[in-house]
C-alpha positions in Angstrom: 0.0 0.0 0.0 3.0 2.4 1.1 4.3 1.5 -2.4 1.8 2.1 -4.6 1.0 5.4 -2.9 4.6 6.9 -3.3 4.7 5.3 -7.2 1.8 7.6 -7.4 3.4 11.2 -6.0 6.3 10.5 -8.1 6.1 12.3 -11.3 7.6 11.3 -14.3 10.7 12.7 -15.6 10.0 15.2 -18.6 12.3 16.1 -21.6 12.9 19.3 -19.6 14.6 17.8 -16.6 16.7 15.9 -19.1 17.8 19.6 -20.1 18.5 20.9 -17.2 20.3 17.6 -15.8 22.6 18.1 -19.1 23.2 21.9 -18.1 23.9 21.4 -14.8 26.5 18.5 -15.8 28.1 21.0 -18.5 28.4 24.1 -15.4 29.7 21.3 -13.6 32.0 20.1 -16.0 33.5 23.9 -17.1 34.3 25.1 -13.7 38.0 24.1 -13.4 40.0 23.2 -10.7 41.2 26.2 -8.4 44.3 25.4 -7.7 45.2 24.3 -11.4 43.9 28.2 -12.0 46.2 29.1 -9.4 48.9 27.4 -10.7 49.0 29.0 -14.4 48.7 32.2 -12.6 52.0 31.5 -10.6 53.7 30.1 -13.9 52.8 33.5 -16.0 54.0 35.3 -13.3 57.6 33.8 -12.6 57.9 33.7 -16.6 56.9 37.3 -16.5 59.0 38.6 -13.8 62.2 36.2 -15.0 61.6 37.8 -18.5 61.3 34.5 -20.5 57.8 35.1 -21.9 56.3 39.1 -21.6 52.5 39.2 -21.9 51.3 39.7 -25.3 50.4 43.3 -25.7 46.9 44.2 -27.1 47.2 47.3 -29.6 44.7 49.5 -28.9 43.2 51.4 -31.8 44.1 54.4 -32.2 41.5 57.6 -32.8 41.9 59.8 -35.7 39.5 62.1 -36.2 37.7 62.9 -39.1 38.9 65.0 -41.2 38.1 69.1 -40.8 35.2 70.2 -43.3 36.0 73.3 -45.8 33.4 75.4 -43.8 35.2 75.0 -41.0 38.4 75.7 -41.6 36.9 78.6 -42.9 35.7 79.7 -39.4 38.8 78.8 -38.0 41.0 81.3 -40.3 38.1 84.4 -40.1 38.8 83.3 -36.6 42.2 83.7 -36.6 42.7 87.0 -38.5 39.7 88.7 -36.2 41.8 87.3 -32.6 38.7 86.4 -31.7 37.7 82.6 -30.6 36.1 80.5 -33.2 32.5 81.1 -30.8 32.5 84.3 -30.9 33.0 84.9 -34.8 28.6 85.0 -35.7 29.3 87.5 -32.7 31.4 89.6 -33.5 31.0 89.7 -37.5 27.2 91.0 -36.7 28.2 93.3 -33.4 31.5 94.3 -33.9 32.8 93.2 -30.4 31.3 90.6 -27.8 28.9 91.5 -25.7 29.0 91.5 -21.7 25.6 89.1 -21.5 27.9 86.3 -23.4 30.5 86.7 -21.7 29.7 86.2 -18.1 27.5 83.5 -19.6 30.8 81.6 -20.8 32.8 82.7 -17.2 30.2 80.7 -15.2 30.4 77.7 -17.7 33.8 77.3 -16.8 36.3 75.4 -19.0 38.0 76.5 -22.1 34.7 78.5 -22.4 35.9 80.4 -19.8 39.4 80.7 -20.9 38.1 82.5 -24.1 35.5 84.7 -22.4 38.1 86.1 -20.1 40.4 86.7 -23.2 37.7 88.8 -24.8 37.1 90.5 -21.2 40.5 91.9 -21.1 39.8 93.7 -24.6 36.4 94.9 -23.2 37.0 96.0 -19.5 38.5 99.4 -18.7 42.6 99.1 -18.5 42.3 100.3 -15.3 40.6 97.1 -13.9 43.3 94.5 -15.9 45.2 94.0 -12.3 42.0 93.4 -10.8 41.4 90.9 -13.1 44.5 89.2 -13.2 44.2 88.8 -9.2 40.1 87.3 -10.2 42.1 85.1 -12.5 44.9 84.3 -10.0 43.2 83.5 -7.3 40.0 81.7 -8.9 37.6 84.5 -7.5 34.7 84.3 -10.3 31.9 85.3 -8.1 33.3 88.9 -7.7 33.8 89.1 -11.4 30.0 88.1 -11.5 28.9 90.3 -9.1 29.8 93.3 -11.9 27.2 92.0 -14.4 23.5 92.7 -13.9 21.6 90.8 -16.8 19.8 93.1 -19.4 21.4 96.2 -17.9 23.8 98.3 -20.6 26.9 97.9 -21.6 28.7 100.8 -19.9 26.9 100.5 -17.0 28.6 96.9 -16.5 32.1 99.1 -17.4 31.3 101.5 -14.1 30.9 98.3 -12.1 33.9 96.9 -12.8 35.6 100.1 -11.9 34.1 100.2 -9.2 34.7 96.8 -7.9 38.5 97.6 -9.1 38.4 100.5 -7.1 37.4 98.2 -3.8 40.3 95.9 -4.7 42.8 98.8 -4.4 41.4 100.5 -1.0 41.7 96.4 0.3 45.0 96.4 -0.9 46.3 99.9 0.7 44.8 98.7 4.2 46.5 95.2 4.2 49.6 96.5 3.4 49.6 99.6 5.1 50.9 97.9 8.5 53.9 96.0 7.0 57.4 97.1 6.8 58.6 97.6 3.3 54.9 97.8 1.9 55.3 100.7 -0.6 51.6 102.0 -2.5 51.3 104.5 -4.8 48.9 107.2 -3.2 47.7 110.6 -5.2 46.6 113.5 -3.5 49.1 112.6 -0.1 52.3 114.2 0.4 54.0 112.0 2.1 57.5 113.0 1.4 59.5 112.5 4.6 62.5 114.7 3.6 59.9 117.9 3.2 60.9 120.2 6.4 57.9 120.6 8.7 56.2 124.6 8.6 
C-alpha cells in the first residue's frame, strides 16, 4: 500500500529535466579546478618577472578624427585673422565686439569657455581694472567678477561696475599692506615726502 502510494506522488521525468540535468552537468563540467587556476597564474608570473615570456600586448586602436570640413576651416581662419575665438565669430561679425551678457555666460560655464571669455574681457573692460582681473584670474575668485554683471542692464553700466569693484580691490589692498614694513603704494593727492621740512 505504502508502495503504490509513493509510485503515485512521483512524477515522471520530462524532456525538460533531461535539459537541465545536461546543463547542470556541462556548469559542472566547465568550472575548473582552483588550484590548477592558481597554478597557471603562478607560472605566467615567474615567466613574466624572470623575463622569459612578456604578456602579449593588445594594440589599442588608435582615434583619428575625421577630417576638418572646408566650412570649418573657414571659421577657424576668419577666426584667426579677427583674434577672436572660433565662438565668438557670428558674434562679433554682426556686433562688432562681444557682448558683456555672453561673456559672463561663458565665465560661469567654466572650462576652455571660460578661458576664451576672459580673453575677450581683457579687450572689453577698462585698462584700469586689468590687475584686478588678473588677481580674479589668479586666485579663482569668479563670483566677484560676476557680481559686476546685472543681466539686461547696458553695456557701460557693466564698465562703471567693474571700476568700481576695481576700485574696492585697491582700497583692500592699501589697508593690508599699510601695516607691513617695506609695503610701498602709490597714493595721489598725499604728500607724504619724509625729507619735506615741517612749517
Amino acid at each position: 500500500m505504502k508502495d503504490a502510494n509513493s509510485r503515485k506522488r512521483r512524477r515522471r521525468r520530462s524532456c525538460y529535466d533531461r535539459l537541465r540535468m545536461r546543463m547542470i552537468e556541462r556548469r559542472r563540467a566547465r568550472r575548473a579546478n582552483p588550484a590548477q587556476y592558481a597554478a597557471l597564474q603562478l607560472l605566467a608570473l615567474f615567466s613574466f618577472i624572470l623575463g622569459g615570456a612578456a604578456p602579449p600586448a593588445q594594440a589599442l586602436p588608435r582615434y583619428t578624427p575625421p577630417p576638418m570640413s572646408p566650412r570649418h576651416a573657414q571659421r577657424l581662419e576668419l577666426a584667426r585673422r579677427l583674434d577672436v575665438p572660433s565662438r565668438y565669430v557670428d558674434i562679433f561679425l554682426s556686433q562688432g565686439f562681444v557682448p558683456y551678457a555672453r561673456l559672463f555666460e561663458d565665465i560661469r560655464r567654466g572650462g576652455v569657455s571660460r578661458r576664451d571669455a576672459v580673453v575677450q574681457l581683457r579687450k572689453r573692460v577698462p585698462e584700469a581694472s586689468l590687475d584686478w582681473l588678473d588677481y580674479i584670474q589668479k586666485w579663482d575668485r569668479w563670483s566677484e567678477l560676476l557680481r559686476c554683471y546685472v543681466p539686461h542692464e547696458r553695456e557701460d553700466l557693466t564698465d562703471v561696475r567693474v571700476l568700481e569693484s576695481t576700485l574696492r580691490w585697491v582700497e583692500n589692498l592699501k589697508r593690508s599692506t599699510s601695516g607691513q614694513p617695506g609695503a610701498t603704494l602709490e597714493t595721489t593727492g598725499v604728500d607724504t615726502d619724509p625729507q619735506k621740512p615741517k612749517t
